[in-house]
C-alpha positions in Angstrom: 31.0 16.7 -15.3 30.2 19.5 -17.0 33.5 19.8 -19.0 32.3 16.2 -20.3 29.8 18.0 -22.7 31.1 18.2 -26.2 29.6 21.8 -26.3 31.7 23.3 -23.2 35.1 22.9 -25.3 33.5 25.4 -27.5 32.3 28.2 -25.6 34.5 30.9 -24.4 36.8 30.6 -21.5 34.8 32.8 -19.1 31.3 31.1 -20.0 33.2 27.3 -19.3 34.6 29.0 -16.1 30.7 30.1 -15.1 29.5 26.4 -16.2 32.3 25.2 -13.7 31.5 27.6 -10.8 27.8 26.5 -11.2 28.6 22.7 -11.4 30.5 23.6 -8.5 28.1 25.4 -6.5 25.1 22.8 -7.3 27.4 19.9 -5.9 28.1 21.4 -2.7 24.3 22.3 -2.4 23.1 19.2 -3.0 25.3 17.3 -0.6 23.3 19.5 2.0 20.2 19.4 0.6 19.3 16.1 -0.4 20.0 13.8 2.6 17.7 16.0 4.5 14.7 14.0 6.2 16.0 10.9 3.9 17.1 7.6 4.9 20.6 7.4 4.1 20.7 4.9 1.4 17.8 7.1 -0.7 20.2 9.9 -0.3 23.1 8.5 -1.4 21.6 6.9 -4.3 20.0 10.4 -5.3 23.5 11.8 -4.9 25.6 9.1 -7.0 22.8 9.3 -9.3 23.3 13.2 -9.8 26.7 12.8 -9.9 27.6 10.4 -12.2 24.7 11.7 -14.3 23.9 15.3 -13.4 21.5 16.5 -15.8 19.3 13.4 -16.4 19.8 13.1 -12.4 18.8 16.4 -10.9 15.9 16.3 -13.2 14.8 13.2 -12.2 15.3 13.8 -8.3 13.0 17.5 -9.4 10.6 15.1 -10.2 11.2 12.5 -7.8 12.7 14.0 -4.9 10.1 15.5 -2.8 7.4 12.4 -1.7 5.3 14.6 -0.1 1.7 15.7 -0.9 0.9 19.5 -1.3 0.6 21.1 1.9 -3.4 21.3 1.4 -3.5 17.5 2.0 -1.1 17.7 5.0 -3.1 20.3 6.5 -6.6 18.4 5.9 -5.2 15.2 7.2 -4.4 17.0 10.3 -7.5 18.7 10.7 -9.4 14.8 10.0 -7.3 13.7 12.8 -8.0 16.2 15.3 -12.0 16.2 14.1 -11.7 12.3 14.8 -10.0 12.7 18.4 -12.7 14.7 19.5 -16.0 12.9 18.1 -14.1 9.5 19.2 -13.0 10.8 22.8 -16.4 9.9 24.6 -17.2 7.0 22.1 -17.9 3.7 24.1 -16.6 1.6 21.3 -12.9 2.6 21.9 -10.9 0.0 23.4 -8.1 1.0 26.1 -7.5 -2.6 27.0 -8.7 -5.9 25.3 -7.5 -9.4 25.7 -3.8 -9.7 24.4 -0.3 -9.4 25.4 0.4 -6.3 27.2 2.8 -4.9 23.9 -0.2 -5.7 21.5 -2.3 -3.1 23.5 1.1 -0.3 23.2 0.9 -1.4 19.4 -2.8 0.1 19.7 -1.8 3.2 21.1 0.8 3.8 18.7 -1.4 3.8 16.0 -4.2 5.7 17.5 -0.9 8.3 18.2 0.3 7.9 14.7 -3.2 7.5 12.5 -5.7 9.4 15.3 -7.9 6.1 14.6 -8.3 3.7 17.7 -8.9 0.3 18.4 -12.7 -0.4 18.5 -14.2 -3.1 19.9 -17.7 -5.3 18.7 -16.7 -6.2 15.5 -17.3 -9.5 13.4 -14.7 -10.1 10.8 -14.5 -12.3 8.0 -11.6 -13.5 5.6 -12.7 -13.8 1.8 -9.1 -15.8 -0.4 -11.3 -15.8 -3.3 -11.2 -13.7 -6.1 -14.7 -13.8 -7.8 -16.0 -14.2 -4.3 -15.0 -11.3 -3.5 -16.6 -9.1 -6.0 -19.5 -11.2 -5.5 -20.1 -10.5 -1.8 -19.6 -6.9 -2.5 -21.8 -6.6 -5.4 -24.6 -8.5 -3.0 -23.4 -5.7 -0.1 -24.5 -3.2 -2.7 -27.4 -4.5 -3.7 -29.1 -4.3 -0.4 -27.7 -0.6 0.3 -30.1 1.8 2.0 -28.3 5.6 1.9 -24.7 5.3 0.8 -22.4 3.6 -0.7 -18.6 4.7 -0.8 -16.1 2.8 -3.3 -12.6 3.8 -3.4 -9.8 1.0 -5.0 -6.5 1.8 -6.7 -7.1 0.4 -9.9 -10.6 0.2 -10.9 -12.1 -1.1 -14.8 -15.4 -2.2 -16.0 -14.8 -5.2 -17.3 -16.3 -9.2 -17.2 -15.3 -9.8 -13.9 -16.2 -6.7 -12.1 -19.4 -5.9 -14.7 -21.4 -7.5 -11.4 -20.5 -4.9 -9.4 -20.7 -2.2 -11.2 -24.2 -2.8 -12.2 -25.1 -2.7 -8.6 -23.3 0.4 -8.1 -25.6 2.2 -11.2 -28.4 0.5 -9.8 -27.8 2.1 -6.3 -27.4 5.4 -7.6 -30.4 5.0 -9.8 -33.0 4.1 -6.9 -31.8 7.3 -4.8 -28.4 5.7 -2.8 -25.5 8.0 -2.7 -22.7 5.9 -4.4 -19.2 7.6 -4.6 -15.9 6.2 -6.4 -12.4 7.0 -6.2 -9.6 5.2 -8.1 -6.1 6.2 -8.7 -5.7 8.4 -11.6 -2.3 6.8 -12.9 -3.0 3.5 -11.5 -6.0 3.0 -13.3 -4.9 4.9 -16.7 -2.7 2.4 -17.5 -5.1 -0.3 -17.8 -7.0 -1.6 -21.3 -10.5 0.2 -21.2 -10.0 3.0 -19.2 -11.6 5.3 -21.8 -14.8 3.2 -21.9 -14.2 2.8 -17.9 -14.9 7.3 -18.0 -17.8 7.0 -20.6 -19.3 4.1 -19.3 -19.6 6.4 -15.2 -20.5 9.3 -17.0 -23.6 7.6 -18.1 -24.4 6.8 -14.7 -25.2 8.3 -11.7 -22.3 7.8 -9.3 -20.4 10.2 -8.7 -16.9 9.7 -9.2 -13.6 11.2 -8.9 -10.0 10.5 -9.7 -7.4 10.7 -7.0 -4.4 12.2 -6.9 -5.0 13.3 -10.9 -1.7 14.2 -12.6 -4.0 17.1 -15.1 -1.2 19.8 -15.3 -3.9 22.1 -17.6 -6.5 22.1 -15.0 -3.4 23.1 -12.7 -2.8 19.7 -11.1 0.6 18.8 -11.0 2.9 16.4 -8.0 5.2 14.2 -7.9 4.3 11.6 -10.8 4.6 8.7 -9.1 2.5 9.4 -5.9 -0.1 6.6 -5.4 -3.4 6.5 -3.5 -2.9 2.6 -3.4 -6.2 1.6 -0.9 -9.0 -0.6 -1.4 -12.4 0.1 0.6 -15.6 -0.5 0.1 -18.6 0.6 2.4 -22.4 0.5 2.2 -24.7 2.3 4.6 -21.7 2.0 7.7 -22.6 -1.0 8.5 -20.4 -3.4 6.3 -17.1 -2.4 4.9 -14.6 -4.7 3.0 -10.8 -3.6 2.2 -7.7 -5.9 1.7 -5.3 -6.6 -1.6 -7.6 -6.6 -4.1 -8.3 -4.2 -7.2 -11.7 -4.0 -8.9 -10.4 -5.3 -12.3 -10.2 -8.7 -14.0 -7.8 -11.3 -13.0 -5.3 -10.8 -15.3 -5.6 -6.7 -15.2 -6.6 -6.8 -19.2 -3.3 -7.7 -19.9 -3.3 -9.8 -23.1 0.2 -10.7 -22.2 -0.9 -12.1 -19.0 -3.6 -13.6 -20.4 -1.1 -16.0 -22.9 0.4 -17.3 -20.1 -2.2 -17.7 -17.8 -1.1 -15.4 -15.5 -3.7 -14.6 -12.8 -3.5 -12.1 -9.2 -4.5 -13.8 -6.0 -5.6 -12.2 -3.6 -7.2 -11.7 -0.1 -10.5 -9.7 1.3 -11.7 -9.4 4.6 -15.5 -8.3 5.3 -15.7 -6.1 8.7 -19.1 -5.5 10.5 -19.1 -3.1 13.4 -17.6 0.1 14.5 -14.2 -0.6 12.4 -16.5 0.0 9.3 -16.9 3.9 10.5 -13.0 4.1 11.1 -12.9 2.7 7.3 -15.2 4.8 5.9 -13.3 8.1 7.6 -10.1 6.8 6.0 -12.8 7.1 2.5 -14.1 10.5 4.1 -10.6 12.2 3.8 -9.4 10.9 0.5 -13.1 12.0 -0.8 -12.3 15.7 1.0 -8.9 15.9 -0.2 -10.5 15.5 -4.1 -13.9 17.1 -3.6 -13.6 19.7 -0.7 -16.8 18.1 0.4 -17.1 16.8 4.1 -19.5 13.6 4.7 -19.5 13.9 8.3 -23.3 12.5 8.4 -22.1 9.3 7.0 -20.0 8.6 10.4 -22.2 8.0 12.8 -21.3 4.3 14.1 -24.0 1.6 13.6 -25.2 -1.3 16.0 -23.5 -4.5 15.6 -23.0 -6.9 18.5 -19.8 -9.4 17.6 -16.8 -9.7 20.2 -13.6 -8.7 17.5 -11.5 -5.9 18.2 -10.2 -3.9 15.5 -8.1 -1.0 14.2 -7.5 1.0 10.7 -4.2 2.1 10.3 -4.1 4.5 7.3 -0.5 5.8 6.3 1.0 7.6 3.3 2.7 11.4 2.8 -0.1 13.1 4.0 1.6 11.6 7.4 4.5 12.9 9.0 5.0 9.8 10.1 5.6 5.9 8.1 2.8 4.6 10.3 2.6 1.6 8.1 6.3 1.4 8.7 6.6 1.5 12.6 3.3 -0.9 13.1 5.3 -3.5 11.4 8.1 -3.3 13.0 6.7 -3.0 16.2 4.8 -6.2 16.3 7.5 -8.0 14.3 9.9 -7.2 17.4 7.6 -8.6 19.3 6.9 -12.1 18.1 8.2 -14.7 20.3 7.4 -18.1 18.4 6.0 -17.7 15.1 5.7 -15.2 12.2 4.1 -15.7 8.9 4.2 -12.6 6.6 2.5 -12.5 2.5 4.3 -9.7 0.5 3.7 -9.3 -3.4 6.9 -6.9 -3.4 8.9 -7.6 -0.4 11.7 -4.7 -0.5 12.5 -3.9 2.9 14.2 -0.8 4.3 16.8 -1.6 6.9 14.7 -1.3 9.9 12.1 -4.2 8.6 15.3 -6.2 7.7 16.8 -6.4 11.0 13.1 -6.8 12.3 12.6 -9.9 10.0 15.9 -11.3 10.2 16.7 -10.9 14.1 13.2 -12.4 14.8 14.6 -15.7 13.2 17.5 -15.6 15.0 15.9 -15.5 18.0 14.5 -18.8 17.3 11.2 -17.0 16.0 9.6 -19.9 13.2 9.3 -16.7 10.4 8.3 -17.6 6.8 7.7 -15.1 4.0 5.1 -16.0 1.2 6.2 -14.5 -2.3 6.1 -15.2 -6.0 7.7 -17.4 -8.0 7.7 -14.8 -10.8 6.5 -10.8 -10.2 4.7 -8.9 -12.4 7.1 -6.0 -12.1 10.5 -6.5 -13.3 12.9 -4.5 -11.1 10.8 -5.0 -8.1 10.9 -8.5 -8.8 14.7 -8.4 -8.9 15.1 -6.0 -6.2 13.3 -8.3 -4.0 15.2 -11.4 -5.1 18.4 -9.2 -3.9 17.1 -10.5 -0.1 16.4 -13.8 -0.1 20.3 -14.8 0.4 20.4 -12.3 3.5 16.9 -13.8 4.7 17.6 -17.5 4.4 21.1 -17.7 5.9 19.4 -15.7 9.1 16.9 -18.5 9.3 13.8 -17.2 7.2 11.4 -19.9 5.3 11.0 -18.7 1.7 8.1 -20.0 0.1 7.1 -19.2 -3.6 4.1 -19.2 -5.0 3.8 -21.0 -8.2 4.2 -19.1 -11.6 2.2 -17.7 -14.1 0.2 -16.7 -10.8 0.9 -13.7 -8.8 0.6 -13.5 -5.0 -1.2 -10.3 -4.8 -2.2 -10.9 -0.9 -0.7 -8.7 1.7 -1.1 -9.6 5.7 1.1 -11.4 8.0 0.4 -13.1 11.9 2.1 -12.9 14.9 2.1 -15.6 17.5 -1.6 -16.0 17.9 -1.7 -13.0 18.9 -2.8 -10.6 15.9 -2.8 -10.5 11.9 -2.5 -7.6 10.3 -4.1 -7.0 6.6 -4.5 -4.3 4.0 -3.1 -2.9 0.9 0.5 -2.3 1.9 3.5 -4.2 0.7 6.5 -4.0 2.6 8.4 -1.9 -0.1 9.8 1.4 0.6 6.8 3.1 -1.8 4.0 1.5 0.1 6.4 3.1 3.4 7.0 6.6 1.7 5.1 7.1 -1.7 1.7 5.4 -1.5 -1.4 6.0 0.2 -2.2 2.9 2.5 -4.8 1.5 4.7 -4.2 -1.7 7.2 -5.7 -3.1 9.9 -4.7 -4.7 13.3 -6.9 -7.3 13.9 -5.8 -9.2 17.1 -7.6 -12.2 18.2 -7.1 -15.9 18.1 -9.7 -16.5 16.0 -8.9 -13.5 13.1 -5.3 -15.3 13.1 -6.7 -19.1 13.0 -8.7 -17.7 10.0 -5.7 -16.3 8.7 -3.5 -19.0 9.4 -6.1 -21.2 7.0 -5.3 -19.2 4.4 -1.1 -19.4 4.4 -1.5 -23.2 4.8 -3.2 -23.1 1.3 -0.3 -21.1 0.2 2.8 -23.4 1.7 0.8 -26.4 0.4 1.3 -25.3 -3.5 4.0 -23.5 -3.0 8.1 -24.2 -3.6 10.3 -23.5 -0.2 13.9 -21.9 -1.7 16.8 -23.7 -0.3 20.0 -21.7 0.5 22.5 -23.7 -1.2 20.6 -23.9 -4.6 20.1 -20.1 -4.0 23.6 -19.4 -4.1 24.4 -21.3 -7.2 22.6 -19.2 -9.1 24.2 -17.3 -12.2 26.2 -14.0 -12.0 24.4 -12.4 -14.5 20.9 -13.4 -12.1 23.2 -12.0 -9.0 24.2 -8.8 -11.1 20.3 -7.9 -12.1 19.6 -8.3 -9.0 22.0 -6.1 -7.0 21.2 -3.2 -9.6 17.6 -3.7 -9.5 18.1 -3.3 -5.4 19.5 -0.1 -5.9 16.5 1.6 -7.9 14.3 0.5 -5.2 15.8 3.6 -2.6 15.3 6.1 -5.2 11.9 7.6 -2.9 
């Protein structure tokens, strides 16, 4: 590869010779190297990638390669877990055993093993499909905070549709609450505003911080494309609200969008109870990790008397493990008569293939909720590379009318449990981003739920097989490329 350089037919014999020995040396190294604690399709498209392109491809796997967070983060998401075990050991909220199949309850203890959070029980949860209602219902939540309020959302702007809440948020802080807000650095610098977004907090008194901040002068440098991807919002521990949606208008200030009416759908739930202390020490770690500050006051569990159990499962590469990952398959595997899964980028590894796929041809009823048209091009595609596999195992496609984009991301299991959160079942919400779901089981959680996917099958297209497979090679081709990009983690 080397000798392909214009430049090495110049040099010197003994420098090419060098060049060659090197080229040599760095092939055999990387063959060992690289599939190391990889998934075997991730490693072999590193490897093509570096061979067929060895400069522009080691550099991109130096930048790209290594998904894990410093080993400060690892280290105080270990210590959080242990502090968590040990104030949550005696805590009469924690749910052993609670109504439910007898694998929901080793679901529970796999996440408590995975996450250190457990199931807790006393709970009242409510689902909120509407956008502006939403933000509304947190902006009221706000209003009537007492001590703290802690805010932390991937992409976050100060716009028309969120100016509600933000107001509340300065008026908090102004009348003496303690209001914190994290947002993804990246995430949130790519949207329209985010320079007013900066002065606009700075003239308030909430105090914020940027997470995961890619500010290689102030020394803070990672892998670019690591994501803190969760969306929480708790005031005073008693009332907590996370799920799909970002804290910026409809159309992310997209004046593309905009033209062609393209708008993000998405889904909220609003927890009461002892889940909304598990949430806010999912907030508590991400706030350490930026800060170095500990809010340990802030987790004392409050009073609440409803009869939902519960349970955060936070996951990203301060984990050793993809707890996000293994929770979905594990309930998946389980289903025995109906599945109904909403992914915005549905871009399984192999494991939640087989799940998906093998749960249909067990005479599972499993149907998958997805766009029409995606906002993100090769994601889009990559996804689309499944369908074929999906439907001739059995799977209901259903897409969701364009120019809108189905943001929402939960699925149900019999009627047994629905899970929901901010992870898509992608390989970066399994390996790069940071995630937060949560188990809810419960026939009435799922009913709720179930509501909710009706509304989406009613408006939505189903994808037939046949039509599927007359599509165009050029369509097939995109496609099967785009797939590929999607194991670069």
């Amino acid at each position: 590869m080397l000798f392909q350089l214009p430049l090495v037919g110049l040099l010197p014999d003994w420098v090419t010779l060098v060049l060659a020995v090197v080229d040599l040396v760095i092939r055999i190294a990387v063959l060992g190297i690289i599939p190391g604690n990889r998934r075997p399709t991730t490693a072999m498209a590193w490897l093509l990638a570096i061979f067929f392109i060895p400069t522009v491809g080691l550099l991109l796997f130096l930048l790209f390669g290594n998904f894990r967070l410093s080993r400060r983060r690892r280290e105080q998401q270990l210590q959080v877990n242990a502090r968590v075990r040990a104030a949550l050991a005696e805590s009469h909220d924690v749910v052993t055993s609670f109504p439910g199949p007898e694998w929901l309850q080793s679901a529970a203890e796999l996440n408590r093993g995975l996450g250190a959070l457990p199931m807790v029980n006393g709970n009242t949860v409510r689902l909120i499909p509407e956008y502006e209602d939403a933000l509304a219902e947190m902006a009221d939540a706000v209003r009537g905070a007492q001590r703290f309020v802690n805010a932390e959302f991937y992409i976050v702007s100060w716009d028309e549709t969120t100016d509600e809440l933000f107001t509340a948020l300065a008026e908090a802080a102004e009348r003496g609450v303690e209001v914190r807000l994290l947002f993804d650095h990246l995430g949130t610098l790519r949207i329209n505003g985010y320079r007013d977004l900066k002065k606009r907090l700075k003239a308030t008194r909430i105090q914020w911080r940027r997470m995961l901040p890619l500010l290689p002068v102030h020394g803070q440098w990672r892998r670019v494309d690591l994501r803190n991807h969760r969306k929480i919002l708790v005031v005073d521990g008693e009332v907590a609200f996370s799920g799909s949606l970002n804290l910026v208008e409809r159309s992310y200030r997209n004046p593309r969008h905009r033209r062609v009416g393209r708008q993000w759908v998405e889904l909220m739930g609003r927890f009461e109870g002892p889940v909304v202390t598990t949430l806010n020490v999912v907030f508590a770690t991400d706030w350490l990790s930026e800060t170095d500050q500990l809010l340990e006051e802030q987790l004392e569990p409050a009073d609440h008397e409803g009869d939902a159990p519960a349970q955060v499962v936070p996951s990203g590469p301060a984990f050793a493990n993809e707890n996000n990952l293994r929770l979905f398959n594990t309930l998946i595997y389980s289903a025995q008569h109906r599945l109904s899964i909403c992914s915005p980028y549905f871009v399984p590894d192999d494991s939640l293939l087989y799940a998906v796929t093998t749960a249909a041809q067990r005479g599972v009823d499993v149907e998958l909720f997805v766009s029409e048209q995606g906002d993100q091009f090769l994601v889009h595609h990559a996804q689309q590379s499944y369908y074929e596999q999906l439907l001739a195992a059995g799977v209901k496609i259903y897409r969701y009318p364009k120019p809108y984009v189905l943001h929402s991301k939960h699925f149900t299991v019999d009627d047994d449990v629905a899970v929901l959160g901010s992870s898509n079942m992608d390989m970066r919400s399994f390996s790069l981003n940071m995630e937060v779901s949560l188990m809810l089981p419960g026939a009435g959680i799922v009913a709720q739920m179930r509501a909710v996917e009706d509304t989406y099958r009613q408006i939505s297209e189903p994808l037939d097989l046949v039509a599927w497979r007359g599509r165009s090679l050029v369509s097939r081709y995109v496609d099967n490329v785009a797939r590929l990009t999607a194991t670069l983690q």
